[in-house]
N, C-alpha and C positions, 0 to 999 in steps of 0.2 A: 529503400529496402533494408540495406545497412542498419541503419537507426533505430528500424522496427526489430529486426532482429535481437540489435545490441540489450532494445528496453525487456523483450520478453524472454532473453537471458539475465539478465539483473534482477529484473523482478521475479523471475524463479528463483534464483540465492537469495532474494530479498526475502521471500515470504520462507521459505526453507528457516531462515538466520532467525526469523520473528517467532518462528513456531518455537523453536530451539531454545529461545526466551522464556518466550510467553506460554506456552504449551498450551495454546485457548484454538489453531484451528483444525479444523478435525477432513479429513478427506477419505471418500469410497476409495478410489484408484489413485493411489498414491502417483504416478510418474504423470497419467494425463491429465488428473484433476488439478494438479499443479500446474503445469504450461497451458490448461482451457484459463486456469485463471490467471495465470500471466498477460495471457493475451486480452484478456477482459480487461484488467489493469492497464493495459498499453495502447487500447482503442481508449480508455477512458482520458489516460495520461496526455496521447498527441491529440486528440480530436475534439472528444469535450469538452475537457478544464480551462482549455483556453475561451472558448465561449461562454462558460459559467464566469470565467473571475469577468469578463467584458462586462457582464449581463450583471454580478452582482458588485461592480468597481464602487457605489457610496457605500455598502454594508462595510466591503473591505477596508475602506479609508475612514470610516470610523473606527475600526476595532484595530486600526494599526498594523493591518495583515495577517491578523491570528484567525478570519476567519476563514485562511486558506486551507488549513488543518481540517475543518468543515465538510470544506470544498471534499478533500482528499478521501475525507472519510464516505462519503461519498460511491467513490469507487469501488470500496469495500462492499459497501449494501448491492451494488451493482453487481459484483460478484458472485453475492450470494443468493442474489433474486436468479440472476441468470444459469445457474450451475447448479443444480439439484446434489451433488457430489462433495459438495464443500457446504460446511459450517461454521461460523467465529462463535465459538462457548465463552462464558468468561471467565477471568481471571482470578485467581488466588494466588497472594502475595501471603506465603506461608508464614515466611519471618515475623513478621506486625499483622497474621491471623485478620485478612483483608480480603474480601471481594470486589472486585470491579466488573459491575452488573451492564448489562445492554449498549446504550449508546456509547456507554464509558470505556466499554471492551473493545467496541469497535473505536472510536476516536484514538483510546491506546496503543491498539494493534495497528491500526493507519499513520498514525507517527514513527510507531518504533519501523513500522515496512518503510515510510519514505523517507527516515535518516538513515537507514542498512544501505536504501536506493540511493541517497547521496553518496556516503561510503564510497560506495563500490565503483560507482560513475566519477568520482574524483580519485579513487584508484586507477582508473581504465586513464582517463585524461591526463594523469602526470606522467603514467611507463611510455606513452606513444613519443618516439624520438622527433625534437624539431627539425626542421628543414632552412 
């Protein structure tokens, strides 16, 4: 219960830190749209993606594990099939006058959310004192 807890408070500062970015996703009810999709995020992260990477381990071991990024983005779309409240728009990178359209915004967005989710998870892991 701990663990689940832990993931759909990280992935709440995850997706918050990504927005603050990215500024591609968009929500009705700002405080519960965010932890409905927390939690979307953290059924996906402990229950499914382990039986997707099982289910696709030759795709993975061809592409050298980038197609875990896939994988992840994944979750995203899951998200936003399941939550009528939440949208991923896409991006505009103003500086070099850029768009990054559809799948691109989500693969994007799904990266920059699961390296905020490392971050934050290897912050949580080094303050806990050893025994």
């Amino acid at each position: 219960m701990k663990k689940i807890l832990r993931y759909i408070i990280l992935f709440s500062f995850s997706i918050v830190t990504a927005n603050l970015i990215w500024q591609n996703f968009y929500f009705q009810q700002i405080p519960w749209t965010i932890v409905k999709v927390a939690i979307i995020l953290t059924i996906f992260e402990l229950l499914l993606k382990p039986i997707i990477k099982i289910l696709l381990i030759p795709i993975n071991i061809l592409t050298l594990g980038l197609f875990r990024i896939v994988i992840d983005t994944l979750g995203l779309y899951l998200a936003v099939f399941f939550i009528a409240d939440f949208q991923i728009g896409n991006i505009y990178i103003s500086q070099y006058n850029y768009h990054v359209n559809n799948f691109w915004a989500y693969l994007l967005s799904s990266f920059t959310v699961g390296t905020i989710l490392y971050i934050y998870n290897s912050i949580l892991h080094k303050s806990k004192p050893k025994k």
